[in-house]
C-alpha positions in Angstrom: 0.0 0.0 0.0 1.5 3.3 -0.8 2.4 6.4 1.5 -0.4 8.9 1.6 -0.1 12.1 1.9 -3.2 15.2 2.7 -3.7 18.4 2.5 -4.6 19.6 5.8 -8.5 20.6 4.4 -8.4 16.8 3.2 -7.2 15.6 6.8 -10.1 18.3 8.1 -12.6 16.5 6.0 -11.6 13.4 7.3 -11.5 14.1 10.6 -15.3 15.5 10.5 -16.2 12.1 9.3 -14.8 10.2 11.6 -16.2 12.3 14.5 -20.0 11.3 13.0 -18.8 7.4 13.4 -17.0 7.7 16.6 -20.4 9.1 18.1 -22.1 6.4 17.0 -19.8 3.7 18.0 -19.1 5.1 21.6 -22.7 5.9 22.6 -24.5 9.0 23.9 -23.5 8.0 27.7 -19.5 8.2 26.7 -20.2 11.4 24.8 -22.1 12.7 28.1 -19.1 11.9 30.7 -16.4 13.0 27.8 -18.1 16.2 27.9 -18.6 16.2 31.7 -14.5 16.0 31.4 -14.3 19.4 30.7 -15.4 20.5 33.8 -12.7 18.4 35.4 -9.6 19.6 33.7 -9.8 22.4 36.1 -9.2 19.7 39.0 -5.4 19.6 38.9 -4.9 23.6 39.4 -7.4 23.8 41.6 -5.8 21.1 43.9 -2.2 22.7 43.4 -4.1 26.3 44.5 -5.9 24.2 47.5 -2.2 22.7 48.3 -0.4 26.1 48.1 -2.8 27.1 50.2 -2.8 24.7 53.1 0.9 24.8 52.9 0.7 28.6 53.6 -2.0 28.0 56.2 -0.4 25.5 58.3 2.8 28.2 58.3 0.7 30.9 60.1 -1.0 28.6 62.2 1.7 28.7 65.0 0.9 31.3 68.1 -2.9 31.6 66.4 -6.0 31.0 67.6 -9.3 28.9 67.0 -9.7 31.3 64.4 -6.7 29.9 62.0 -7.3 26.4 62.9 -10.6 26.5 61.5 -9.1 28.1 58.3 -6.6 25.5 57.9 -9.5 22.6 58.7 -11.3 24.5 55.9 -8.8 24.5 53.7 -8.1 20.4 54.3 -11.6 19.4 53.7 -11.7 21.6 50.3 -8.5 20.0 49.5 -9.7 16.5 50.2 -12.5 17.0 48.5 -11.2 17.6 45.2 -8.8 14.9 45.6 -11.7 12.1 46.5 -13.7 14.0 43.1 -10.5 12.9 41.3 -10.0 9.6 41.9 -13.9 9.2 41.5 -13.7 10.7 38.1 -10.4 8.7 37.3 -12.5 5.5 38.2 -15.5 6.7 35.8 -13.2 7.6 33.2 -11.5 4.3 33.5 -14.9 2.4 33.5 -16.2 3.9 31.0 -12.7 3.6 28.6 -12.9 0.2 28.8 -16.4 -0.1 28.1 -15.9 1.8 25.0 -13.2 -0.3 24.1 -15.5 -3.0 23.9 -18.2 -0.9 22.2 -15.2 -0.2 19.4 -14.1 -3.4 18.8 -17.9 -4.8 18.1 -18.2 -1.9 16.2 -15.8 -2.6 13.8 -16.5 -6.2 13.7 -19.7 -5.4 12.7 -18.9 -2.7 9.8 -15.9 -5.0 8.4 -18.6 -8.3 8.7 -21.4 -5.8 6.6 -18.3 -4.6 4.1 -17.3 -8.3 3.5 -21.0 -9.2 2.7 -22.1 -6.4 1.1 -19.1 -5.6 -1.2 -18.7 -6.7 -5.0 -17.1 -10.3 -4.6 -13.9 -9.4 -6.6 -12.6 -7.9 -3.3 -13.0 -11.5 -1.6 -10.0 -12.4 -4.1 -8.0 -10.1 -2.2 -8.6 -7.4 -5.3 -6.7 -4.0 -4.3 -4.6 -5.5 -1.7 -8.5 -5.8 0.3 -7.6 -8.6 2.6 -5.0 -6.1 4.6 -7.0 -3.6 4.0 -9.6 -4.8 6.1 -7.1 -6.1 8.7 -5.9 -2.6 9.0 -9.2 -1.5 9.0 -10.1 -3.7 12.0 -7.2 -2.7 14.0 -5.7 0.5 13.6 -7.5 2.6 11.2 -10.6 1.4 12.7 -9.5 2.3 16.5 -8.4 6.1 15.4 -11.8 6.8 13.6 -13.6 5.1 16.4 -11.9 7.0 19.2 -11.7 10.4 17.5 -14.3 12.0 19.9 -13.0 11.0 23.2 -9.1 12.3 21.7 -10.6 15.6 20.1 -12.5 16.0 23.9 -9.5 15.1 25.3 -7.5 17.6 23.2 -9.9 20.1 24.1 -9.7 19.4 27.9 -5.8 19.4 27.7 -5.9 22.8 26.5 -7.8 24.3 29.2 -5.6 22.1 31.7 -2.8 23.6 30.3 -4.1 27.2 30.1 -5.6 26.9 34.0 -1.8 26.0 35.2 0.1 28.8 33.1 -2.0 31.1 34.4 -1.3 29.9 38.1 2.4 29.0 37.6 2.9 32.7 35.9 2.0 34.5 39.0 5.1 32.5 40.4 8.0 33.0 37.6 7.5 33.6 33.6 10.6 31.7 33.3 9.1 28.6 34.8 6.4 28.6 32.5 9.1 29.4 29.2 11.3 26.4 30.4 8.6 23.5 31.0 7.0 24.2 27.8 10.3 24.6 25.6 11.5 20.9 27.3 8.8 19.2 25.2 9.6 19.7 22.2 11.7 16.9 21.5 9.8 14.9 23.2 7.0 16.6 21.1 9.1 15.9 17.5 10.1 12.0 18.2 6.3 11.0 18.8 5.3 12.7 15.5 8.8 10.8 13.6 7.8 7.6 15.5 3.9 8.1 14.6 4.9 8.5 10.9 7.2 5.9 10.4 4.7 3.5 12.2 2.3 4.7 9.6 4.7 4.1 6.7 5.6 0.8 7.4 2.0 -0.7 8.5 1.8 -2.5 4.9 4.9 -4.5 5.5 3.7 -5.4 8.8 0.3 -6.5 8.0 1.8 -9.0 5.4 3.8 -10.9 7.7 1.1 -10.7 10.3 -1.7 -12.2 8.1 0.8 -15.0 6.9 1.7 -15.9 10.3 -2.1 -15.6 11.6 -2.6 -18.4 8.4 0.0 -20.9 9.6 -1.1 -20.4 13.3 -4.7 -21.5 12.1 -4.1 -24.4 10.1 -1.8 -25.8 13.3 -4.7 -25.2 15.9 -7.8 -24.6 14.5 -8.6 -25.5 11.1 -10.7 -28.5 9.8 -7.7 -30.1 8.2 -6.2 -31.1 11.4 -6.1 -34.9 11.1 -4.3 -33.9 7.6 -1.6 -31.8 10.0 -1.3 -34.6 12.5 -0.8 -37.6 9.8 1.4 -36.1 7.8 3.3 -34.4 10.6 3.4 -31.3 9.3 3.6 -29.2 12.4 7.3 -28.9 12.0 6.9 -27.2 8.9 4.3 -25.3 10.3 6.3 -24.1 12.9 9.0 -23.1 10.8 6.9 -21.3 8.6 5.1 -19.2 11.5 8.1 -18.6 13.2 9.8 -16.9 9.8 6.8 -15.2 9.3 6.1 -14.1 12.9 9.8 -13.4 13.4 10.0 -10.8 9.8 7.2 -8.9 11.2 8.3 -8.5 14.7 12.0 -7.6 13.3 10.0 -5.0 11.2 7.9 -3.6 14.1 10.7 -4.1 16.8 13.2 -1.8 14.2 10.9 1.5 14.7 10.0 0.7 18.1 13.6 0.5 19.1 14.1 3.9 17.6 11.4 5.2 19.2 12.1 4.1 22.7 15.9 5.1 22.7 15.0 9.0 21.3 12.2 9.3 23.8 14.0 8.0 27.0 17.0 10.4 25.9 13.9 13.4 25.9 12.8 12.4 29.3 15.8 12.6 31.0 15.6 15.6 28.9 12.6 17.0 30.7 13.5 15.6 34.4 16.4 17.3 34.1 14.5 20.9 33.3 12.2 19.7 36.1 14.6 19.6 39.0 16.3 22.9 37.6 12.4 24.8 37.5 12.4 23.6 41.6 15.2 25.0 42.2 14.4 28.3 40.5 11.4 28.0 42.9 13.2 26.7 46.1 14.8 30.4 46.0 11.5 32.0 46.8 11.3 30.2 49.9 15.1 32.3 50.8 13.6 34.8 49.3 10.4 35.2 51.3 9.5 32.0 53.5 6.3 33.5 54.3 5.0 32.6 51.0 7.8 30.4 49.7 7.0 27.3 50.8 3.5 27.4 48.9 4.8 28.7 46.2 7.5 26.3 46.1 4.8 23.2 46.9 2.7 25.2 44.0 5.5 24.6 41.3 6.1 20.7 42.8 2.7 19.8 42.3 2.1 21.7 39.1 5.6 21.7 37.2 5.3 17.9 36.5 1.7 18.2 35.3 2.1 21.2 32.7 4.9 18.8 31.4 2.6 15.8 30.9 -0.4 18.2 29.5 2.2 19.8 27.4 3.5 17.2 25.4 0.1 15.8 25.3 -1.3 18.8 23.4 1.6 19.5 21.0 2.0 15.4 20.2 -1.6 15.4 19.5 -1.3 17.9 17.6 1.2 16.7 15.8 -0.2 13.5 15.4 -3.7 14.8 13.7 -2.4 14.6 9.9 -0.8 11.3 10.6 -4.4 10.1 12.7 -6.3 11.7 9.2 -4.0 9.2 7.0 -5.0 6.3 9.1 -8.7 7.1 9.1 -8.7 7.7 5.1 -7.7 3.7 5.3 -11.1 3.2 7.0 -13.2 5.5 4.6 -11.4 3.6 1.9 -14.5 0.8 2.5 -16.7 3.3 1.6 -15.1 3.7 -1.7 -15.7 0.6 -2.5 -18.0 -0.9 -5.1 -21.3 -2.7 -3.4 -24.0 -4.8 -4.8 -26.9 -3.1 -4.9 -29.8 -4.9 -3.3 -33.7 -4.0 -3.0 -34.7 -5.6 0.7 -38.7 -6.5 -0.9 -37.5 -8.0 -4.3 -39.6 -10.9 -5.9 -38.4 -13.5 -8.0 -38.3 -12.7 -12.0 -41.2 -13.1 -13.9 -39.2 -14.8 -17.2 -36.0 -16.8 -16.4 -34.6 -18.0 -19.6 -30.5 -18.0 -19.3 -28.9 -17.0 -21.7 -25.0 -16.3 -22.0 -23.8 -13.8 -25.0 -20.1 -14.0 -26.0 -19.4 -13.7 -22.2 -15.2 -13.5 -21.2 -14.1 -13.5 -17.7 -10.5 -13.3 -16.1 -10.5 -13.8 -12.2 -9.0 -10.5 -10.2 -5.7 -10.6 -10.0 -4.8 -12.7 -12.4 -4.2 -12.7 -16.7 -5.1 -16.1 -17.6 -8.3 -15.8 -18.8 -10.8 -18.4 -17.7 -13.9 -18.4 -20.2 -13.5 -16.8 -23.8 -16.6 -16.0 -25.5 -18.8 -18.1 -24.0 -22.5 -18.4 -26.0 -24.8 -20.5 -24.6 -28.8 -20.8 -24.5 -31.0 -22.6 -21.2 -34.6 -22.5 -21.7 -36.9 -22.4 -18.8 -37.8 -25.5 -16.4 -35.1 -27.5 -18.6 -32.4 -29.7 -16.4 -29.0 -29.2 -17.8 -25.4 -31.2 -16.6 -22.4 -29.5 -17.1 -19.6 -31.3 -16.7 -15.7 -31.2 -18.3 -12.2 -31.6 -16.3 -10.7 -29.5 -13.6 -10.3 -26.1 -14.7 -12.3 -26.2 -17.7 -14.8 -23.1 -16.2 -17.4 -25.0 -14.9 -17.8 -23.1 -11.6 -16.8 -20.1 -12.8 -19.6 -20.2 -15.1 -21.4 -21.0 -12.1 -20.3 -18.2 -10.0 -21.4 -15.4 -13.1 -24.5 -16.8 -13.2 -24.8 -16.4 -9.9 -24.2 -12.9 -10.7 -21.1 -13.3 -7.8 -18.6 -11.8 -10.6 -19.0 -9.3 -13.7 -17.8 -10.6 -17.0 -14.9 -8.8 -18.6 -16.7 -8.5 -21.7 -20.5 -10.1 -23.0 -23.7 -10.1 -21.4 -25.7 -12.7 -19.3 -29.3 -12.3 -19.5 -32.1 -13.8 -17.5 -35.6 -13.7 -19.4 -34.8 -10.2 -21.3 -32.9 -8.6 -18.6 -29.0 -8.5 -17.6 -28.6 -9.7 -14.3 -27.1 -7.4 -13.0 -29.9 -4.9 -13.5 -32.0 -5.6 -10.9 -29.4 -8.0 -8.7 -31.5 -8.9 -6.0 -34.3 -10.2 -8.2 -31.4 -12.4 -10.4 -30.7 -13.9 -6.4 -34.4 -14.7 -5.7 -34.9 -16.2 -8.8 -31.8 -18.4 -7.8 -31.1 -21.1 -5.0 -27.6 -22.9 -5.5 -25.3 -25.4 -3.6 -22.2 -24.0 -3.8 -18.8 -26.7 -3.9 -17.5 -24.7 -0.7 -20.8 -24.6 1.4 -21.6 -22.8 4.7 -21.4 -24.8 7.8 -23.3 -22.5 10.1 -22.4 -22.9 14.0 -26.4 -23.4 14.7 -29.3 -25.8 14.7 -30.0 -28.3 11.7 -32.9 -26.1 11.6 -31.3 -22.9 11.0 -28.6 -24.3 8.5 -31.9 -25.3 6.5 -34.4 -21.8 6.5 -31.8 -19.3 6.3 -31.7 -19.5 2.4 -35.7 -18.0 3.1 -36.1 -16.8 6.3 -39.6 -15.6 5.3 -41.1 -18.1 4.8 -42.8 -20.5 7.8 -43.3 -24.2 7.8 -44.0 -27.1 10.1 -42.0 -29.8 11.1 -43.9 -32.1 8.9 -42.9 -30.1 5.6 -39.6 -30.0 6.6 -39.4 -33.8 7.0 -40.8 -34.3 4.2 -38.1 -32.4 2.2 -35.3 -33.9 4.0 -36.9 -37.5 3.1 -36.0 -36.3 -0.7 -32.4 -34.9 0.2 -31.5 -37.7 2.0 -31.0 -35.6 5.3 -33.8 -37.3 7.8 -31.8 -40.3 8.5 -29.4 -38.5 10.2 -31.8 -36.0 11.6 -34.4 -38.4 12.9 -31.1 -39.5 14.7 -30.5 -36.3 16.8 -31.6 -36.1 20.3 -33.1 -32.6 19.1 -34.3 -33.5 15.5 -34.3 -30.3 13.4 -33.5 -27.9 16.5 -30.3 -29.5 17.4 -27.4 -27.6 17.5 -24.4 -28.8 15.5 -21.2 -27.6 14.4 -17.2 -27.5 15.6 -18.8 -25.4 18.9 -21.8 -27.2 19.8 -21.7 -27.6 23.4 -22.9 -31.4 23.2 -19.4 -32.3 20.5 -21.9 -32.9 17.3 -20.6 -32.4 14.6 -22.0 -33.4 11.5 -19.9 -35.4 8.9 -19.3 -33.9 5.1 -21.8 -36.1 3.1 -24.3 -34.9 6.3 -23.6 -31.4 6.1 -23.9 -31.8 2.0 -27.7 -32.8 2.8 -27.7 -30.0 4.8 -26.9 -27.7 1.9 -29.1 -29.5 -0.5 -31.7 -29.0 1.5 -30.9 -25.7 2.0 -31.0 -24.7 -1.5 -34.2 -27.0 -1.8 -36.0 -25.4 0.3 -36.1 -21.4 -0.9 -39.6 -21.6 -2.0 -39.7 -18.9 -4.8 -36.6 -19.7 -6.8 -37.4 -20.7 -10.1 -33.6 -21.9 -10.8 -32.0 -24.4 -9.2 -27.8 -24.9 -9.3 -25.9 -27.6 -7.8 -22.0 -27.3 -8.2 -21.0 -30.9 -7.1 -23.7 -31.7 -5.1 -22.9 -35.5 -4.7 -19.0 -34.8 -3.9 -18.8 -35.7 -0.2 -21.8 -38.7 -0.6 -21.6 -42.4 -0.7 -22.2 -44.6 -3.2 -25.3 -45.2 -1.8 -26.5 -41.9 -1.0 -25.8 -40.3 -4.2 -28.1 -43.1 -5.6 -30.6 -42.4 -3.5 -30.1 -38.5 -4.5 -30.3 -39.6 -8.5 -33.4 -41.7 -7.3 -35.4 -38.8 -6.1 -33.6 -35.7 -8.5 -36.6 -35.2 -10.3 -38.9 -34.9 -7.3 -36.8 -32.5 -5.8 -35.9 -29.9 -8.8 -39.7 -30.3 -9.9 -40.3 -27.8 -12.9 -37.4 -25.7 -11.7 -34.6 -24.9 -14.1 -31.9 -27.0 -13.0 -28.0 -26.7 -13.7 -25.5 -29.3 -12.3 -22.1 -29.9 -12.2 -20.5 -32.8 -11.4 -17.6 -35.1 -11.6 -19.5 -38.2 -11.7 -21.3 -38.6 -14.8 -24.0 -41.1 -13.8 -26.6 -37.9 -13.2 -26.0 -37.0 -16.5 -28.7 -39.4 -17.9 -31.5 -37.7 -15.6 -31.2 -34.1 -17.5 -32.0 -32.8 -20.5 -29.1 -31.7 -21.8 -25.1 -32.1 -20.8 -22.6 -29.1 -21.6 -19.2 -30.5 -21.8 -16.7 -27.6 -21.1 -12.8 -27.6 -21.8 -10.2 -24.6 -21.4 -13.1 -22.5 -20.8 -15.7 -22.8 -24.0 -18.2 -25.4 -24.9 -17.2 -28.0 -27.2 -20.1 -30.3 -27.5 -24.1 -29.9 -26.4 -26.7 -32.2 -26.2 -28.2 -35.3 -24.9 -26.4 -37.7 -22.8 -27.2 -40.2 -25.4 -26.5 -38.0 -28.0 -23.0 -37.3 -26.8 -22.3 -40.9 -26.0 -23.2 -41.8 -29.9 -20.5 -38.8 -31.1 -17.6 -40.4 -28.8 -16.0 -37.3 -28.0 -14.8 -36.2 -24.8 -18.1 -36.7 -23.4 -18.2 -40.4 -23.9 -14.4 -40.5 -23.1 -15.1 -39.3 -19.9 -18.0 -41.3 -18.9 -16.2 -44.7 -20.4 -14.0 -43.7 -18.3 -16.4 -43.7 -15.4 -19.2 -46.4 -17.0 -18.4 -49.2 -14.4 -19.3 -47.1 -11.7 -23.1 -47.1 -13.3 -23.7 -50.7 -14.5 
């Protein structure tokens, strides 16, 4: 990702944008006690005022009367007070900081989880470097937008902090004030170099990070696990994590080394100033011990806090075009492109496919996958497309389901492009996809979430499930259709892949309106048996629907209408399975190939 650099009205823009989301992600009751705040960055001068004076009221209290010692009681119960409102606001603050942390960090998860479903699926192939885009988004870009209003409020309370104790520290000595506020600013340039160069470098950091995160999942959490153990691949594993995890923290390590060394060297820096700013205000107290020890107590409690509130100001400051560049990361998901969807969209009316000289190239890449592909499925007819690995079979499936754009052609449904009017191609559509969702839920819940909408009893559902082949398993569950199953479940039940495969069938069975059926290798995790049982009831289950299949094993093909045989990405022979097998082409070659599985 490259360097970015703004205009300060860009980083203004920006930073009015991100105030909008960081309201919404905090909550009104942060913004209330963020603006309560402001009343309380008048607490540390007040208590260095309420110090200076109890110091000078305790010195006059010697040879006085009741008088004085009521004064000085007065003054130790203001002072007390405003140190018990401190530490009550430190714990509120501190409450509510981590309960906005929390608030963020669903936030995000919930704007990247809408951006990943929402966006054009190009982006899912990583298109314009998305996949650390989005990791960036979700940790540091995200956290700087989120938490732009409690660090502008912040800012703001700083300020008057900082204004409250010149004006006090002034009455004392104009140097003092001069001194503490020109021992910052190295401390004041290194936080902007260090914020900068962690800026610069984020892309090669994410990199390493995400590769590392991918070998650390396949070794402890990934379905392939009894493929890791078998093959005992954790040494390689380990290798490969540790190179990766040990490139990024070199990266990361090389600018936080910097960082540390420069800023240690501007604190020792400012302590210095700090012990030579109480000794220019031990001489009051040989100048005039009257009033010297509270002045000198004064600058003690005061000196080391105009400091802190200094540096804070000035490195935020300094910070806010670096912040802006960060934040433009996260408004980059709103420049991306998004499916447009209508929420009350009805199935269309005519759904005749119809694919016109269509060429597509995955993102990414140059080899292109289907060249001018022309192909015509009438309506209700059951067509088999079949052809060897890499031929375009799914990718033909994936533009149908209007998941990709074509580079060039159109694909029309009825008398419409798909893409004009995208929901409606989707309700028109129900599809088993070869990598199918495994839901962490109930059998039931796997099954309706293709139609949410629509309602229907038990009895229905069994009676689709007898067709898919999923009951016998069900009927099995202590739970039937409401148990819960998945890696999670709290019970260990797990489904096996030809289950879960009836799971999905039934899933795409079961969305009532679609008038198009696809099933990309529907049969690939079944038995023998229960892919016979599947051919048995096919044409109970697609009914009248449209119906387009692909699959390996060519015994379904004698159940359709039609096979389209598909190689290097075109379609080099059409028609009935019979009609193929009579040509002896690479149909029949491939089901010879296959024909003693079928007698």
């Amino acid at each position: 990702m490259e360097k970015q650099k703004l205009t300060f009205a860009e980083s203004v823009k920006i930073f009015g944008k991100a105030l909008k989301v960081s309201v919404k992600a905090r909550g009104a009751g942060s913004l209330i006690v963020s603006v309560l705040g402001f009343a309380m960055a008048f607490l540390p001068m007040l208590t260095s005022v309420a110090v200076r004076q109890f110091s000078d009221e305790i010195q006059t209290l010697y040879g006085s009367g009741e008088a004085a010692i009521a004064s000085v009681i007065g003054v130790f119960v203001i002072l007390s007070a405003l140190y018990i409102v401190q530490l009550l606001w430190n714990s509120l603050s501190s409450y509510f900081e981590s309960r906005n942390a929390i608030k963020i960090r669903q936030f995000m998860k919930e704007r990247i989880m809408r951006c990943t479903c929402d966006v054009k699926y190009k982006y899912i192939e990583n298109y314009d470097d998305f996949k650390q885009r989005i990791n960036f988004v979700g940790t540091d870009a995200g956290e700087r937008v989120a938490n732009s209003v409690g660090t502008t409020i912040s800012w703001v309370q700083s300020i008057i902090t900082f204004i409250s104790i010149i004006t006090v520290l002034w009455s004392v000595s104009f140097w003092i004030v001069v001194i503490i506020v020109a021992a910052c600013i190295p401390a004041i340039l290194i936080a902007a170099k260090f914020s900068e160069d962690e800026y610069h470098n984020r892309g090669f950091w994410i990199v390493e990070y995400l590769m590392a995160c991918a070998y650390f999942f396949e070794a402890t959490m990934s379905d392939a696990l009894n493929d890791v153990r078998f093959f005992g691949a954790y040494p390689w594993l380990h290798r490969k994590f540790k190179k990766q995890n040990g490139e990024y923290i070199k990266i990361k390590n090389a600018v936080t080394k910097k960082h540390i060394l420069f800023n240690s060297l501007a604190d020792i820096f400012r302590s210095c100033v700090y012990v030579f700013v109480l000794l220019i205000a031990a001489r009051q107290i040989f100048d005039n011990p009257a009033v010297g020890i509270g002045a000198f107590m004064l600058v003690f409690t005061m000196a080391g806090q105009l400091q802190e509130v200094t540096a804070k100001i000035f490195i935020a400051a300094a910070q806010f075009v670096s912040d802006a560049a960060y934040m433009k990361d996260f408004f980059y998901l709103d420049e991306l492109d998004y499916e447009r969807r209508e929420k009350n969209a009805k199935p269309r009316e005519k759904f005749a496919v119809e694919f016109k000289d269509v060429s597509f190239t995955y993102p990414n890449t140059e080899r292109e996958i289907l060249h001018g592909l022309n192909v015509h499925i009438k309506e209700g007819e059951k067509v088999a497309i079949v052809g060897e690995n890499g031929s375009g079979k799914s990718t033909f499936v994936a533009l149908l389901c209007a998941l990709y754009e074509p580079d060039s052609g159109k694909i029309m449904m009825g008398e419409e492009n798909i893409f004009d009017g995208l929901s409606k191609t989707r309700k028109t559509l129900s599809a088993v996809f070869q990598d199918f969702a495994r839901y962490e839920a109930s059998i039931r819940e796997n099954i309706v979430i293709s139609d949410n909408r629509r309602t229907v009893t038990d009895d229905e559902l069994k009676s689709l499930t007898l067709k898919t082949g999923a009951w016998d398993f069900i009927d099995e569950q202590p739970a039937k259709f409401d148990e819960v199953v998945g890696s999670f479940s709290t019970t260990g039940n797990n489904l096996s892949g030809g289950q879960w495969q009836k799971v999905a069938l039934t899933r795409c069975a079961y969305r009532g309106d679609a008038k198009i059926m696809v099933l990309d290798e529907p049969t690939a995790a079944l038995d023998p048996i229960a892919e016979a049982e599947l051919y048995r009831s096919f044409a109970e289950l697609t009914g009248d629907r449209t119906t387009i299949l692909i699959s390996h094993r060519l015994g379904i093909t004698q159940l359709v209408d039609r096979v389209l045989v598909f190689d290097d990405g075109r379609i080099v022979e059409d028609g009935s399975h019979a009609d193929l097998l009579s040509r002896g082409g690479l149909y029949a070659k491939m089901y010879n190939a296959q024909a003693q599985w079928y007698e």
